[in-house]
C-alpha positions in Angstrom: 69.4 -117.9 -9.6 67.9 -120.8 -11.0 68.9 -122.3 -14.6 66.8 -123.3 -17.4 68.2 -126.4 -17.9 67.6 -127.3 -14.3 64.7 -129.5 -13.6 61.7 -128.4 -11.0 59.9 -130.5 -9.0 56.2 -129.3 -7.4 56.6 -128.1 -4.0 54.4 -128.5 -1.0 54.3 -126.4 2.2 51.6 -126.9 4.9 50.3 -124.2 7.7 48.9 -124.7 10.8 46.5 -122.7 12.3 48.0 -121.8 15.5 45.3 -123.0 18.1 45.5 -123.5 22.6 43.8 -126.6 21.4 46.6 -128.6 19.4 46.4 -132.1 19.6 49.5 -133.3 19.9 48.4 -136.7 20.4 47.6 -136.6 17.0 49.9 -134.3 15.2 53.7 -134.4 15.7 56.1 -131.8 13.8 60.1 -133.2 13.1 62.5 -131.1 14.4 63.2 -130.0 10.6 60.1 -128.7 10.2 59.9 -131.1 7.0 58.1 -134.1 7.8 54.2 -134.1 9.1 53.2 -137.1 11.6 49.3 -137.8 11.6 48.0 -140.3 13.5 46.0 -143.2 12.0 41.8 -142.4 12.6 40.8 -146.2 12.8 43.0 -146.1 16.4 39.6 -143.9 17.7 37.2 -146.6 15.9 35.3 -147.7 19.2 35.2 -151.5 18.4 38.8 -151.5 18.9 39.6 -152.4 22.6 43.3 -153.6 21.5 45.9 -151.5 23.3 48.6 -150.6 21.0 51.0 -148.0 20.6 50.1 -145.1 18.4 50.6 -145.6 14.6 51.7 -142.5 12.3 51.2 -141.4 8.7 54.3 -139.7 7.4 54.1 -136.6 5.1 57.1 -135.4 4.1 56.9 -131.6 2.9 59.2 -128.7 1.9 58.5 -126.8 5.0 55.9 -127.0 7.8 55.0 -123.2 9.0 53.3 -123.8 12.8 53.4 -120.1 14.7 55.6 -118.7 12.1 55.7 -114.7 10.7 54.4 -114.4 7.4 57.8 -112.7 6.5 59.4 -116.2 7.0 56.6 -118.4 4.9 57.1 -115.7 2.3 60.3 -116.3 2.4 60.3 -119.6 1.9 57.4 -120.2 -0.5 58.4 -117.2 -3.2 61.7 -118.5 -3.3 63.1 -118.0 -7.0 59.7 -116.9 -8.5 61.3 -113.5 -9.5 64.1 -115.2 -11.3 61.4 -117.4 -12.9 59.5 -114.4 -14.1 63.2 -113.0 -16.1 63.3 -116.3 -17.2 60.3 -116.4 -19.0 59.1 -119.7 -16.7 55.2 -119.4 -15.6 54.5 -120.2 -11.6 51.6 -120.7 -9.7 51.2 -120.6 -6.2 47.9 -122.3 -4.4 46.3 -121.6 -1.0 43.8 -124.4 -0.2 42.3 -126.1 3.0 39.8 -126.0 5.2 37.7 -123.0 5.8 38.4 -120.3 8.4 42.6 -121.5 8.4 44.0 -118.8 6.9 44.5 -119.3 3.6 43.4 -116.0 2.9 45.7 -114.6 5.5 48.6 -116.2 3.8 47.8 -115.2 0.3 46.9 -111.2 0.7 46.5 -110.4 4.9 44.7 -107.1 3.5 42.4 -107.1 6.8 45.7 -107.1 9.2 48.7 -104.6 10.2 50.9 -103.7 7.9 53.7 -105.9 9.4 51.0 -108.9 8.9 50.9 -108.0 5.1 50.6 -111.4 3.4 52.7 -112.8 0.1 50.7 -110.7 -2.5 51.5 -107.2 -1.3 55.5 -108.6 -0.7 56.1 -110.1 -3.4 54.6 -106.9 -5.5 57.3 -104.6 -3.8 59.5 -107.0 -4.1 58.7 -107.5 -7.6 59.4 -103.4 -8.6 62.7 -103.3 -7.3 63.6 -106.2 -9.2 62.9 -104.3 -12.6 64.7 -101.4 -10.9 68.0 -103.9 -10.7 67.6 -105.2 -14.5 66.7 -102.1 -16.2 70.4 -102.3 -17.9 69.4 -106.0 -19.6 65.2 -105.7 -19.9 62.4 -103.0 -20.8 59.8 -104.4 -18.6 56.0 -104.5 -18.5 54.3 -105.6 -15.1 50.4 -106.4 -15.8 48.3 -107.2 -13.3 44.8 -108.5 -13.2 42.3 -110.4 -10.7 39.2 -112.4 -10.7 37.3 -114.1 -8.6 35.6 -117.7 -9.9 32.2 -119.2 -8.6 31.4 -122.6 -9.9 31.8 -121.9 -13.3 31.6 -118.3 -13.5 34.4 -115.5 -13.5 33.9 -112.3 -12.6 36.8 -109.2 -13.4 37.7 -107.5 -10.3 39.3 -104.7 -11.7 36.0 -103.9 -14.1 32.6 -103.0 -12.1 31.7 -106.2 -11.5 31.8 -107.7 -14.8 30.9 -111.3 -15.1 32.8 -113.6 -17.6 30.5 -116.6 -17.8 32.1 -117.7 -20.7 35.5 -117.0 -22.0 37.9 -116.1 -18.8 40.5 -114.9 -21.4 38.9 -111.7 -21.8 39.8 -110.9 -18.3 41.1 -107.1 -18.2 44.5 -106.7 -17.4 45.9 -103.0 -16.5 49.6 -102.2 -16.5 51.3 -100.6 -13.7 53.9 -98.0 -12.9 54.5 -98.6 -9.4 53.9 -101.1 -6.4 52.0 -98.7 -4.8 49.4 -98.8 -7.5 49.6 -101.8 -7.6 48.3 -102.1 -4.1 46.0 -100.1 -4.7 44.5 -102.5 -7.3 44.9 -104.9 -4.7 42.6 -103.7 -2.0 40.2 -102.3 -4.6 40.1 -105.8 -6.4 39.4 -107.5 -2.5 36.3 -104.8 -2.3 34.9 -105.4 -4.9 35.1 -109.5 -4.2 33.3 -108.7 -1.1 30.5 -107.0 -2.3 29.6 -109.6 -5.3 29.9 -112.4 -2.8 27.5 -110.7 -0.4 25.3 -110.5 -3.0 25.5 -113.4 -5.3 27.1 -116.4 -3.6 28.3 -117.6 -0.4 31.7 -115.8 0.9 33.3 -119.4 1.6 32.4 -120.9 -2.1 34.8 -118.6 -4.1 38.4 -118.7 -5.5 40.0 -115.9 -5.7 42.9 -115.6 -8.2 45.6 -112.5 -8.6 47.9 -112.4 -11.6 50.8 -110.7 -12.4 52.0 -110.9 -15.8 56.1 -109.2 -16.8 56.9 -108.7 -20.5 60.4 -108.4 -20.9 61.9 -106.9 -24.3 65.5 -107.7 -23.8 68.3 -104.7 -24.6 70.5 -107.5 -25.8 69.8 -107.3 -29.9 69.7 -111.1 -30.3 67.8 -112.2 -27.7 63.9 -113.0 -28.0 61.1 -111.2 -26.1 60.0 -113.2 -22.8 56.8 -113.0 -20.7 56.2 -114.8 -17.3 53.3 -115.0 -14.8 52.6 -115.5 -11.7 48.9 -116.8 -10.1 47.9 -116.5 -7.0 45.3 -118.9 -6.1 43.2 -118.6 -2.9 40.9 -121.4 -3.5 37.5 -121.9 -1.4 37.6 -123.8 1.3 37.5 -127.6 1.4 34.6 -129.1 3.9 33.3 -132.6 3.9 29.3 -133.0 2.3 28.7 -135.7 5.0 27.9 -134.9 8.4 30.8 -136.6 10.7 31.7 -136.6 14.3 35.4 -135.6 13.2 34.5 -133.1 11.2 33.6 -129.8 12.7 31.5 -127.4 9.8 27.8 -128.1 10.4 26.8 -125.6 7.4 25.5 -127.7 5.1 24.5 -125.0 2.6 28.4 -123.4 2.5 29.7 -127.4 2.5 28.5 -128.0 -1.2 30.4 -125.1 -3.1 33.0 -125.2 -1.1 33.2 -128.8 -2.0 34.4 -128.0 -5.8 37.6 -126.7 -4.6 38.4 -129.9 -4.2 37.5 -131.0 -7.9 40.1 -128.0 -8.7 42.2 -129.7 -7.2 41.7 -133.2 -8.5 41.7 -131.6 -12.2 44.9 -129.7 -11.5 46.7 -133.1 -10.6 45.4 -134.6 -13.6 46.4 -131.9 -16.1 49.7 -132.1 -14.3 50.1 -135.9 -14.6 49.5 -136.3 -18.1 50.9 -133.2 -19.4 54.3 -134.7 -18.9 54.2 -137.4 -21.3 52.9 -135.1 -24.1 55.0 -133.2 -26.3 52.6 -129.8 -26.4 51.5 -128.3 -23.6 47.7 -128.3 -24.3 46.4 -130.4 -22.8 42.1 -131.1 -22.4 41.4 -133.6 -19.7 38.3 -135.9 -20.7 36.0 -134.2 -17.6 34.4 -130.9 -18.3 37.3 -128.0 -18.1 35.8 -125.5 -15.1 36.7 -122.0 -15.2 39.6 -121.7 -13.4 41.5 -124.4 -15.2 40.5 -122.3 -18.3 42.4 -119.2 -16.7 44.9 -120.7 -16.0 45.6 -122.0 -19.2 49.4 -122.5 -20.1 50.4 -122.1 -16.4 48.8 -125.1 -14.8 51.4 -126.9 -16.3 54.3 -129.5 -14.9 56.2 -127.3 -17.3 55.7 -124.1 -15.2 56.6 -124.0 -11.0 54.2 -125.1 -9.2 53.5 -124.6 -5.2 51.2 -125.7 -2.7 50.6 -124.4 0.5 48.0 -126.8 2.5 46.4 -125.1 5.4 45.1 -127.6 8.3 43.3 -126.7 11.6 45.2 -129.1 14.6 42.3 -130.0 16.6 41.5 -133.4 17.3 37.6 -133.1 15.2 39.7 -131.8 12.4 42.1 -134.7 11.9 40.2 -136.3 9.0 40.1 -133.5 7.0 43.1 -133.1 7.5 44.5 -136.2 6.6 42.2 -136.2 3.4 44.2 -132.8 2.8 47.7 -134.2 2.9 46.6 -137.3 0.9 45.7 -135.2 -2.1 49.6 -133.6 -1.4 51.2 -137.0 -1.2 49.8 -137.5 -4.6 50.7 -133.9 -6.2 54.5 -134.6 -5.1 54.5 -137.6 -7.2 54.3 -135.6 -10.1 58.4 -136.2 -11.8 60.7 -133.4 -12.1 60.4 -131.7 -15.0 62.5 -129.1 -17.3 60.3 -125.9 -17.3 58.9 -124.2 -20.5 60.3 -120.7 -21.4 57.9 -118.7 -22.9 59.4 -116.2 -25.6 58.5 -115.0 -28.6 60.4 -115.6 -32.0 61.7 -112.2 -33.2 63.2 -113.5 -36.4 64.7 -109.6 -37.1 66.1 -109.7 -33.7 67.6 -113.4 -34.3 69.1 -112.8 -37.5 71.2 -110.1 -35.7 72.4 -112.3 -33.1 73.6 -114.9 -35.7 75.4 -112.4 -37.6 76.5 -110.9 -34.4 77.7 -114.7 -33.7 79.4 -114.8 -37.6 81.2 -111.9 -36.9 83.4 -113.1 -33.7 83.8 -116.4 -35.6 85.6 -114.2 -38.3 87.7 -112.4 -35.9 88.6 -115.6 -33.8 89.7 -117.1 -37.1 91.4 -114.1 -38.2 93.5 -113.9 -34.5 94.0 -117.4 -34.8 95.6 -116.6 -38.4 97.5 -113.5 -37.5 99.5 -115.0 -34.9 100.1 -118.1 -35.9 103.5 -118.6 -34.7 102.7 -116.6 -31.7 100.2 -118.6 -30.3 101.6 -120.2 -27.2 101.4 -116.2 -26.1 97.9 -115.9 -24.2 96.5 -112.6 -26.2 93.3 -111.8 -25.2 90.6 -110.5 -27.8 90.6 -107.1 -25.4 94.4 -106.9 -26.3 94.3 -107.2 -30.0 91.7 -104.6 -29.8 93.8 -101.8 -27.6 97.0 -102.3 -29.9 94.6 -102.1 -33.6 93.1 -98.8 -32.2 96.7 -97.7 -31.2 97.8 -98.4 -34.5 95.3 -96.7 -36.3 96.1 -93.8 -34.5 99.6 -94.1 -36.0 98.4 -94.3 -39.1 96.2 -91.3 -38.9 99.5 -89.6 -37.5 97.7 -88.5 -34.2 100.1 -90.8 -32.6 104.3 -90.8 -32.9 106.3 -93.8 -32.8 107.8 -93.3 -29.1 103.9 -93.2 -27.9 103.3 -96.1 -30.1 106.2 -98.2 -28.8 105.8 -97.5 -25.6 102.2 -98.7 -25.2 103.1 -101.8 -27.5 106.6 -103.6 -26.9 105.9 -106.3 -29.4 106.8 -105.2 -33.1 105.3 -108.6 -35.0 102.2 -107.3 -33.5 102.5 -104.2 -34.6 103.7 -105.0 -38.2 100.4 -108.1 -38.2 97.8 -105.5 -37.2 99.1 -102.8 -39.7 99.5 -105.5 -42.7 95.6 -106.5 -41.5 94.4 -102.6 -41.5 95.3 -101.8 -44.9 94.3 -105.2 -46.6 90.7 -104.2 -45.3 91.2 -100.7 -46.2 92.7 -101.9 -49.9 
């Protein structure tokens, strides 16, 4: 479990799309699985004639997945995102790349076996039994709600095709009783995002974004309400506008919307960059705000916890992409560590308790600390003082004798201190 003091730096992961056509002349994996080798494209210029020996870019990551289970990049990329959530600490997770690599794969796996379930459906499960575990410190809330962005338009999954053109905080969210309702949600929220891009827009030139939103009402009285998110962000894919012999998607009307993922992307470093030297968390970037920035709102943050997972295809007419890719990621990792933002709300009633709660053991400390003055090299612990002032009230009453009373107490100062203390607050 993570602290809140702790600081949190952005994380990147990258996925390969396991292929019979890897080119390993270009691409080289470390044997940590943390470091990315891509080779440098003016080698395959064809006015070089110069033999040398192969020059590498280096991209150092948090974890490279290449023919890996989706339990394991789950694993790895939800790491501490439940403890976030309990901490009141926004995350987003963000599935971007090329198109046809999986992203979507990674982020739901809704059109696979069970076993191929993606993060989504795990981390929902997951999620539940969390809330089963803390339902001795929280009353908990688990929201969830789903849209899907087009350019600049947001439509609400979970309404009949609703379309937000203009204010994506009045996306529906429904509350949930169970993870399999939630699922359920889930593949009726993925319908639905089929049909509208069949018939409004091109399946490749949409984001698709699933929140899940906990408010926690803590059973402690002095502690404040808290409320974390989580977004999942399957953004379109990323294609180059420009025909090029490296680059392998010829369809030039899907290569234009699926180019704004990558101003997403741009804007979302930007936010991130200059939100750290500011003292408030809005933030409005001098470019035109698109939708999904807008949804995001307080989340896209360097206060929240921020992931990337960068899908690449390994085939030798894919390089430049995917070095384009992984240049955007070197950038996003230069973002500093920062401490993240709780959210909670002030409950000055619930507050006020806790400080007279705090008042209170001051008194008593004090009061211990007066009562056995002269007995203080003895370690008495507040549990102690307790156990012998109930046994001597119990005397008092008379629904104790002295032989039961000197049996479970051997020290008579004690005794005499915490009967001298009862009837001075009685009198």
């Amino acid at each position: 479990m993570i602290s809140i003091n702790s600081k949190q730096k952005p994380s990147l992961f990258v996925r390969i799309l396991p292929s019979t056509e890897f080119d390993w002349d270009c691409l080289k994996i470390d044997v940590d699985n943390k470091c990315l080798y891509v080779r440098h494209l003016y080698e395959f210029h064809s006015s070089l004639n110069v033999k040398t020996l192969p020059k590498f870019l280096c991209y150092r990551t948090d974890g490279i997945f290449s023919n890996c289970c989706q339990s394991e990049v789950y694993e790895s990329v939800v790491n501490q995102l439940i403890d976030n959530i309990y901490l009141g600490i926004d995350s987003v997770i963000v599935s971007y790349g090329q198109n046809n690599s999986g992203k979507s794969f990674t982020m739901t796996g809704l059109y696979n076996q069970f076993e191929l379930r993606g993060i989504v459906p795990r981390f929902l499960v997951d999620l539940f039994k969390e809330e089963m575990n803390r339902q001795e410190d929280f009353n908990s809330q688990i929201w969830m709600s789903a849209v899907d962005i087009e350019k600049n338009c947001v439509y609400d999954l979970l309404q009949c095709q609703k379309k937000l053109s203009k204010s994506p905080k009045e996306v529906k969210s429904v509350k949930l009783e169970s993870d399999l309702q939630g699922l359920e949600f889930v593949f009726k929220a993925e319908a639905l995002r089929m049909t509208i891009r069949g018939k409004s827009y091109n399946a490749h030139s949409g984001t698709n974004v699933i929140t899940f939103t906990v408010q926690l009402t803590p059973l402690n009285a002095h502690e404040s309400n808290k409320s974390g998110k989580v977004h999942f962000v399957d953004l379109a894919g990323v294609e180059t506008i420009q025909r090029n012999p490296l680059t392998s998607f010829k369809d030039k009307e899907i290569q234009g919307p699926a180019n704004l993922s990558k101003t997403l992307l741009e804007i979302f470093a930007l936010r991130s960059q200059k939100c750290k030297n500011l003292k408030s968390n809005h933030f409005m970037a001098n470019q035109r705000i698109n939708a999904l920035t807008r949804y995001l709102d307080r989340s896209l943050s360097p206060l929240s916890c921020i992931k990337l997972i960068c899908h690449i295809r390994p085939k030798h007419e894919d390089i430049m992409m995917t070095l384009s890719l992984l240049k955007f990621a070197r950038a996003f990792q230069d973002i500093p560590k920062v401490v993240p933002e709780v959210h909670a709300e002030l409950n000055f009633e619930r507050t006020i308790e806790g400080l007279q709660d705090t008042v209170k053991s001051l008194k008593n400390e004090l009061l211990t600390r007066d009562m056995w003055g002269e007995l203080s090299h003895m370690k008495i612990t507040q549990g102690r003082l307790d156990f012998v002032r109930r046994r001597v009230e119990l005397y008092v009453k008379g629904d104790l004798n002295e032989f039961e009373l000197l049996s479970s107490v051997n020290d008579c100062n004690l005794i005499l201190n915490t009967m001298k203390n009862i009837f001075r607050d009685k009198f």
